[in-house]
C-alpha positions as CSV (number, residue, x, y, z in Angstrom):
1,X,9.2,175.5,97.9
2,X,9.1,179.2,98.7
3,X,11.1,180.3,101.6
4,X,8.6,183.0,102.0
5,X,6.4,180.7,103.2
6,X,9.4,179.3,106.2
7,X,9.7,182.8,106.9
8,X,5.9,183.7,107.6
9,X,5.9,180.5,110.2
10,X,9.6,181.3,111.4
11,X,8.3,184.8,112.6
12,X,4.8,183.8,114.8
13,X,7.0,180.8,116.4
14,X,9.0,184.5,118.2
15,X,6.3,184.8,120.1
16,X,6.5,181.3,122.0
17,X,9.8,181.8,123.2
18,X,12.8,183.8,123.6
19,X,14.4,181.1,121.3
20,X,16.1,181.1,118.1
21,X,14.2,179.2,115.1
22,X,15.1,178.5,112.0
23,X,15.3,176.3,108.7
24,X,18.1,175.1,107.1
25,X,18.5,173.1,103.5
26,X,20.2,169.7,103.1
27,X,23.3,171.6,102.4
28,X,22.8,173.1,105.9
29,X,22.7,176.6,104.7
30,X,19.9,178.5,107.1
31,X,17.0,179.6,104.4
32,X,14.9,181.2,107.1
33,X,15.9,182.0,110.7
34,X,14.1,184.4,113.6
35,X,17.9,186.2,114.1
36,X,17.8,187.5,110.1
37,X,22.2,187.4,110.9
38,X,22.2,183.9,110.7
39,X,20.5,183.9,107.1
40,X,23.3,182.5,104.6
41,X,24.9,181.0,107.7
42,X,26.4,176.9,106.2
43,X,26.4,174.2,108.9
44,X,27.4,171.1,106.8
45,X,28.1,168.9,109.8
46,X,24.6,170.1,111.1
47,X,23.4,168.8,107.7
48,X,24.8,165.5,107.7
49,X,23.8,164.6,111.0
50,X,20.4,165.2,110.6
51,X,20.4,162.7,107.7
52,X,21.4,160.1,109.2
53,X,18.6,160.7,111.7
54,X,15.9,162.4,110.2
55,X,13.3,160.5,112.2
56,X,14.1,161.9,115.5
57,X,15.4,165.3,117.3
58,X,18.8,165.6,116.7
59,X,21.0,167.9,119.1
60,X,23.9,169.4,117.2
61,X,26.2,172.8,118.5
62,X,24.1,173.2,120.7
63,X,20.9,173.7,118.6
64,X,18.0,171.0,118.1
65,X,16.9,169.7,114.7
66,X,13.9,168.1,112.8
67,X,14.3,167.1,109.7
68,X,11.2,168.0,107.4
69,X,10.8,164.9,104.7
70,X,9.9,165.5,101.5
71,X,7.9,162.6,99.2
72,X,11.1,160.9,98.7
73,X,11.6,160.4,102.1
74,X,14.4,162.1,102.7
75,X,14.9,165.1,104.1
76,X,14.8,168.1,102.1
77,X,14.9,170.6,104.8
78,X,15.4,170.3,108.8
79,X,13.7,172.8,111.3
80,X,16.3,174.0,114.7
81,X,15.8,175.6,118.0
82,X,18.8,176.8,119.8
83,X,19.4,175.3,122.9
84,X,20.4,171.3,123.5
85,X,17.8,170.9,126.7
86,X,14.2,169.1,126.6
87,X,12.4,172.4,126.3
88,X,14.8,172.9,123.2
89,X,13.3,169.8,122.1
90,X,10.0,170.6,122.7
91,X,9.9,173.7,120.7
92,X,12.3,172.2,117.6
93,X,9.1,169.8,117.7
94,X,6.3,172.3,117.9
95,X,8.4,174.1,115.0
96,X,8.1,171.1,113.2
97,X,4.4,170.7,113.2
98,X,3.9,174.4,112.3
99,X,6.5,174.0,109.4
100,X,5.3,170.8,107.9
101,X,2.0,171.5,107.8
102,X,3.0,174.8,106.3
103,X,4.9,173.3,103.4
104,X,2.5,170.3,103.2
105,X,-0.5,173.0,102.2
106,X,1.9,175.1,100.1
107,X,2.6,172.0,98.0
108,X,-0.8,171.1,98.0
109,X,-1.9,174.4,96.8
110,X,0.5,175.0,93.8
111,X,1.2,170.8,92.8
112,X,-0.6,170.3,89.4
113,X,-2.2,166.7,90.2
114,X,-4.1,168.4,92.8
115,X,-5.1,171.1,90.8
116,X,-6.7,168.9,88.2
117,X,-7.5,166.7,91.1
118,X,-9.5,169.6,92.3
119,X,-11.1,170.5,89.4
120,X,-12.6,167.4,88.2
121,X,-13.9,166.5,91.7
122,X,-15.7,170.2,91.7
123,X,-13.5,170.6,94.7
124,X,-12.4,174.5,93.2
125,X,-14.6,177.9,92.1
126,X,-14.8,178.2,88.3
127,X,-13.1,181.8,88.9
128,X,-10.7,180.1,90.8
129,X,-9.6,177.9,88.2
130,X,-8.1,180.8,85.8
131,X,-6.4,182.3,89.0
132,X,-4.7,178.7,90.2
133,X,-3.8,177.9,86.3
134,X,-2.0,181.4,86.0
135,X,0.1,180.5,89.1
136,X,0.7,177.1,87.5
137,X,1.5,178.7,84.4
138,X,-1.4,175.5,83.5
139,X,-2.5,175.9,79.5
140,X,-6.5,176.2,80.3
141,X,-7.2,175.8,76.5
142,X,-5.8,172.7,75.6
143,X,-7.6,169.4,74.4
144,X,-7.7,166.8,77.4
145,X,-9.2,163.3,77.8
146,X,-10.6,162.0,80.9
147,X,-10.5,158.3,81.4
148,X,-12.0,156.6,84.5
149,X,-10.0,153.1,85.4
150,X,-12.5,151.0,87.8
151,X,-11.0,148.1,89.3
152,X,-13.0,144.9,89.5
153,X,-12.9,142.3,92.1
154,X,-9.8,143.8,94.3
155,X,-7.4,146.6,93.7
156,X,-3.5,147.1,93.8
157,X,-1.9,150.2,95.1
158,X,1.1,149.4,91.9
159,X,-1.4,150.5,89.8
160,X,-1.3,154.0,89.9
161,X,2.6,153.5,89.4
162,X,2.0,151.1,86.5
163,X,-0.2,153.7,85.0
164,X,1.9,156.9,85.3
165,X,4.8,154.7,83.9
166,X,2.5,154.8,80.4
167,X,2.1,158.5,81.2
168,X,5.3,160.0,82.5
169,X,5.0,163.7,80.9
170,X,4.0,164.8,84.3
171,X,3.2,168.5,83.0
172,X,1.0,167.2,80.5
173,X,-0.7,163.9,81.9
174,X,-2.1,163.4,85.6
175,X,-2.6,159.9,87.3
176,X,-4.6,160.7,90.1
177,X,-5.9,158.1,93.0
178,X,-10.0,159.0,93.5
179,X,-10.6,156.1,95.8
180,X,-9.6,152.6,96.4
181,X,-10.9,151.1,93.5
182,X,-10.8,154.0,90.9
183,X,-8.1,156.0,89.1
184,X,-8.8,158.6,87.1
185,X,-6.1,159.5,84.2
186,X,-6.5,162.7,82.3
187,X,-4.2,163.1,79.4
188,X,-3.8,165.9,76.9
189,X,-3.8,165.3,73.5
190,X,-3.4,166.8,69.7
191,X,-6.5,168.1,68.4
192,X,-9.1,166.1,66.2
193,X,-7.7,162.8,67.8
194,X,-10.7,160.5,67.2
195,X,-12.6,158.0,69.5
196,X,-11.4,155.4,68.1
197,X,-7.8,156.7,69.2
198,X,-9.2,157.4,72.9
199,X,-10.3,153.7,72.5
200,X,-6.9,152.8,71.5
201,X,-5.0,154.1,74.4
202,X,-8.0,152.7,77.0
203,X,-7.5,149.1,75.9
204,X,-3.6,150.0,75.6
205,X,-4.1,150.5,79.6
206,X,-6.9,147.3,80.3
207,X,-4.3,145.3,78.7
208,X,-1.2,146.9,80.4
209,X,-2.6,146.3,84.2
210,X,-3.9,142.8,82.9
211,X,-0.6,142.0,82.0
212,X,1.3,143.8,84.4
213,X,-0.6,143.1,87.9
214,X,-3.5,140.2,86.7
215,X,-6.3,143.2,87.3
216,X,-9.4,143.3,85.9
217,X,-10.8,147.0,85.1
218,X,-13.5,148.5,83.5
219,X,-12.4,152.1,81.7
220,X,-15.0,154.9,81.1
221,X,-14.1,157.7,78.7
222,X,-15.6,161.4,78.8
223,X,-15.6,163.2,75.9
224,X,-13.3,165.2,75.0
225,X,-12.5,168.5,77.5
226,X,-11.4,171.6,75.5
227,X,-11.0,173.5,78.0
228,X,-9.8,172.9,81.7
229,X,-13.6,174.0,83.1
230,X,-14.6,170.9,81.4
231,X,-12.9,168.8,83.1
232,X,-15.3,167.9,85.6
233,X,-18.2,167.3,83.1
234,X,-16.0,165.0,80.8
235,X,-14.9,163.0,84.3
236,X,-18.6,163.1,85.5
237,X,-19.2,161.3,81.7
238,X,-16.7,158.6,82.3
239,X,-18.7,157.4,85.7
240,X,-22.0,157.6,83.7
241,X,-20.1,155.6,80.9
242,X,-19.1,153.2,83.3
243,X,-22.7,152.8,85.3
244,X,-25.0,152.7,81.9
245,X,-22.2,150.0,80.8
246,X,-22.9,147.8,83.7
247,X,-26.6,147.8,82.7
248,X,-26.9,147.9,79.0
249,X,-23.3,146.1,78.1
250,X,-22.3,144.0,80.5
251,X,-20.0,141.9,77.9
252,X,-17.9,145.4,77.4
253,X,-15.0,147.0,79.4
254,X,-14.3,150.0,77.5
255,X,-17.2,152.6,77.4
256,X,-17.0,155.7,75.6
257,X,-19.4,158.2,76.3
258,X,-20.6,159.0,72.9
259,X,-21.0,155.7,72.1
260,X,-23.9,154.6,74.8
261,X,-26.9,155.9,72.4
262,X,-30.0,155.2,74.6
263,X,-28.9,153.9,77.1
264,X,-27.6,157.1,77.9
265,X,-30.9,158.7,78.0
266,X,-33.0,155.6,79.7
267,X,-30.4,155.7,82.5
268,X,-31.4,159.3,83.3
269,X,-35.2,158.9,83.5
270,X,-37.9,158.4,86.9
271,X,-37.9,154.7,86.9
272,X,-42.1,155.8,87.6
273,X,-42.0,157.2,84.2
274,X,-40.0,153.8,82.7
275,X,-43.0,151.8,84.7
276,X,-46.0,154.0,82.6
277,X,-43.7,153.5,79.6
278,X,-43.6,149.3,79.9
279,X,-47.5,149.5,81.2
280,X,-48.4,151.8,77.9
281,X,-46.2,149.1,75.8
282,X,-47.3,145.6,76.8
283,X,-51.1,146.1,77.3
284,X,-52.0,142.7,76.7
285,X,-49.4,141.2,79.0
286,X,-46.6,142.2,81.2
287,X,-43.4,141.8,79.6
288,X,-41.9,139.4,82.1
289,X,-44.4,136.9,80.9
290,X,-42.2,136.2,77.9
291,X,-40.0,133.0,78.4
292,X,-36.5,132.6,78.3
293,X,-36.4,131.1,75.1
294,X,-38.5,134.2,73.3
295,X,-35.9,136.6,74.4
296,X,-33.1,135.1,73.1
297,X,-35.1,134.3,69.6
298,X,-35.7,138.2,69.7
299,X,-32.2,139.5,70.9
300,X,-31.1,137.2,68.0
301,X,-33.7,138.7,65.4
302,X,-32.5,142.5,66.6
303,X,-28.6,141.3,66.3
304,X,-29.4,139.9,62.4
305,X,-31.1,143.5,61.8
306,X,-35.2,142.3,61.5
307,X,-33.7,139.6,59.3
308,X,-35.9,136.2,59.2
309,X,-33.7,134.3,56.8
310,X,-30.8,134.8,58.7
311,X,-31.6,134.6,62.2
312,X,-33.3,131.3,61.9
313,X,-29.6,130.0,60.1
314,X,-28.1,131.7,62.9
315,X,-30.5,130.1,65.5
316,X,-30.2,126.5,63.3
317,X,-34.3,126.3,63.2
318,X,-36.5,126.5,59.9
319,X,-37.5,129.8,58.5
320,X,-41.3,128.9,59.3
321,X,-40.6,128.2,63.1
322,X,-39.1,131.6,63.2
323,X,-42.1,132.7,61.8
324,X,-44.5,130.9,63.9
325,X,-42.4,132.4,67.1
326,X,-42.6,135.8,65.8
327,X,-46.8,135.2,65.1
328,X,-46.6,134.0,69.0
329,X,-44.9,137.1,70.1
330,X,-47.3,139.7,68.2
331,X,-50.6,137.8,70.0
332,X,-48.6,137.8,73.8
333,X,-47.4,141.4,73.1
334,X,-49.5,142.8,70.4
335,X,-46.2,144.2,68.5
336,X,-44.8,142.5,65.2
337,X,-41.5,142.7,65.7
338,X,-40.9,142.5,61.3
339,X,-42.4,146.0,61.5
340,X,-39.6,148.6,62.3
341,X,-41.5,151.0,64.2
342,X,-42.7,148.0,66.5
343,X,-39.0,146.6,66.5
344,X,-37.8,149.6,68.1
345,X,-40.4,149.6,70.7
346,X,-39.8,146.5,72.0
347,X,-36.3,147.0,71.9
348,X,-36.3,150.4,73.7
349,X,-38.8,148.5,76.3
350,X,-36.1,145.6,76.8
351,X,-33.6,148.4,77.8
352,X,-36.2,150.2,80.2
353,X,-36.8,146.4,81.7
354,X,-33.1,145.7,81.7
355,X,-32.4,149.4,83.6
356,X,-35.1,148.7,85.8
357,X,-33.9,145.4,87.2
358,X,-30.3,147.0,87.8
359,X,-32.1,149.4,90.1
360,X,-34.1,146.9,91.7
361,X,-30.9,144.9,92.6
362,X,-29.5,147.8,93.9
């Protein structure tokens, strides 16, 4: 904290009243004062008393004191009025408000977890970000992975303590709080680390607040931000990683970004343009015609890779029934699922169906 920044306050309050203001450290030396002789000036006794009442005014040799607490809650500096009186009071308290808020805003403005808070949030100017990054002496170049940790069913404030316990380089790594439900941990790491790594280190955490506080979370991962300007696109990824999830893999906690193929690029399209699409597809009959039974037979055939022979072991039926199912699905649909180019149709018009219901639930 920059005395500076006392000082600037310490002068306007002169204008208030004919009072002496100042702020004094936990040693009780004064660090800013309206009488500049008093600068230097130790009051140790001052000091102590405040600390064992930093809640309230305290009157002390005839000044009045506030103690100003830090995040630690204690005291790390204590604002004081001369005088002993209630109008001493009074202004030791309107001192107060004027110099907390003025050290709440200066932490604010140069603490690094906001900064990156900022940034992925869009909350700062791209120009900005070089200037802020300078002042932070912040490396804007380095490599930097963006995770998104969604809680599911109810949330725990220990988690953002359990997760900055797996991260505690605190120059490096940032656990930041976006809302009640979702953390967002953005971690710098070594170049060339691979997805499978980022992965690693997102089931290292499902398991750690499973373990730790019986949460449930689903963990998006953006790719990989080479440079702090990215930042917000890679966290941006992570929420779409998370929302295509919920459609498209339901069964899955851990989406990466690069990994979603199409669902990627169905979840981005006019669900009027998905509607021409399943119109153009099933000419003969809508697709919701098809039984529960005929979806799982062709989920089945797409999971055994168009393979007859082994999706009817899998699905404990004779090859020829798979067959005959198949026949039944090509007259209802008019696509033959053992062709590949029909395959992927249908299976591209599942995952429009599928996106389209999650938007009708919505």
């Amino acid at each position: 904290m920059s005395n500076s920044v006392f000082q600037s306050v310490i002068v306007q309050l002169k204008e208030i009243s004919d009072r002496t203001f100042g702020v004094m450290d936990t040693e009780g030396c004064v660090v800013s004062c309206t009488d500049v002789s008093l600068l230097g000036e130790r009051w140790a006794d001052a000091a102590l008393k405040v600390g064992s009442a930093s809640e309230s005014v305290v009157t002390f040799g005839q000044k009045c004191f506030k103690a100003i607490v830090g995040n630690s809650n204690y005291y790390e500096y204590a604002v004081f009025c001369t005088g002993d009186d209630d109008a001493a009071k009074s202004f030791c308290t309107l001192a107060y408000i004027a110099l907390n808020d003025a050290k709440i805003f200066y932490e604010e403005k140069h603490d690094r977890g906001t900064f990156v808070k900022n940034i992925i949030m869009d909350n700062i100017l791209p120009g900005d970000i070089y200037i802020r990054a300078k002042e932070l002496h912040f490396a804007t170049d380095a490599p930097r992975a963006v995770f998104l940790i969604r809680q599911v069913g109810h949330s725990d404030v220990a988690t953002v303590d359990v997760l900055s316990g797996m991260f505690p380089d605190k120059l490096q790594d940032f656990v930041l709080s976006i809302n009640e439900m979702d953390i967002a941990v953005v971690k710098q790491i070594s170049p060339n680390v691979s997805g499978e790594e980022l992965e690693k280190m997102a089931v290292s955490m499902e398991d750690t607040l499973k373990n730790e506080l019986r949460i449930k979370t689903v963990i998006g991962i953006g790719t990989i931000a080479e440079h702090l300007r990215e930042l917000a696109d890679s966290y941006k990824e992570a929420q779409t990683a998370i929302e295509v999830g919920k459609v498209f893999d339901t069964e899955k906690s851990i989406m990466h970004y690069e990994n979603l193929g199409i669902g990627r690029l169905i979840y981005q399209l006019p669900t009027t343009l998905c509607e021409i699409f399943l119109s153009e597809v099933f000419k003969k009959n809508s697709i919701d015609s098809l039984d529960q039974e005929t979806l799982f037979t062709i989920n089945k055939f797409f999971e055994n890779n168009l393979n007859v022979s082994e999706t009817s072991r899998k699905l404990f039926v004779h090859r020829n029934t798979l067959v005959y199912r198949l026949e039944k699905i090509k007259k209802l649909t008019g696509l033959d699922l053992r062709q590949f180019d029909h395959a992927i149709v249908f299976k591209v018009a599942l995952m429009v169906r599928k996106y389209l219901t999650s938007r009708e639930t919505r």
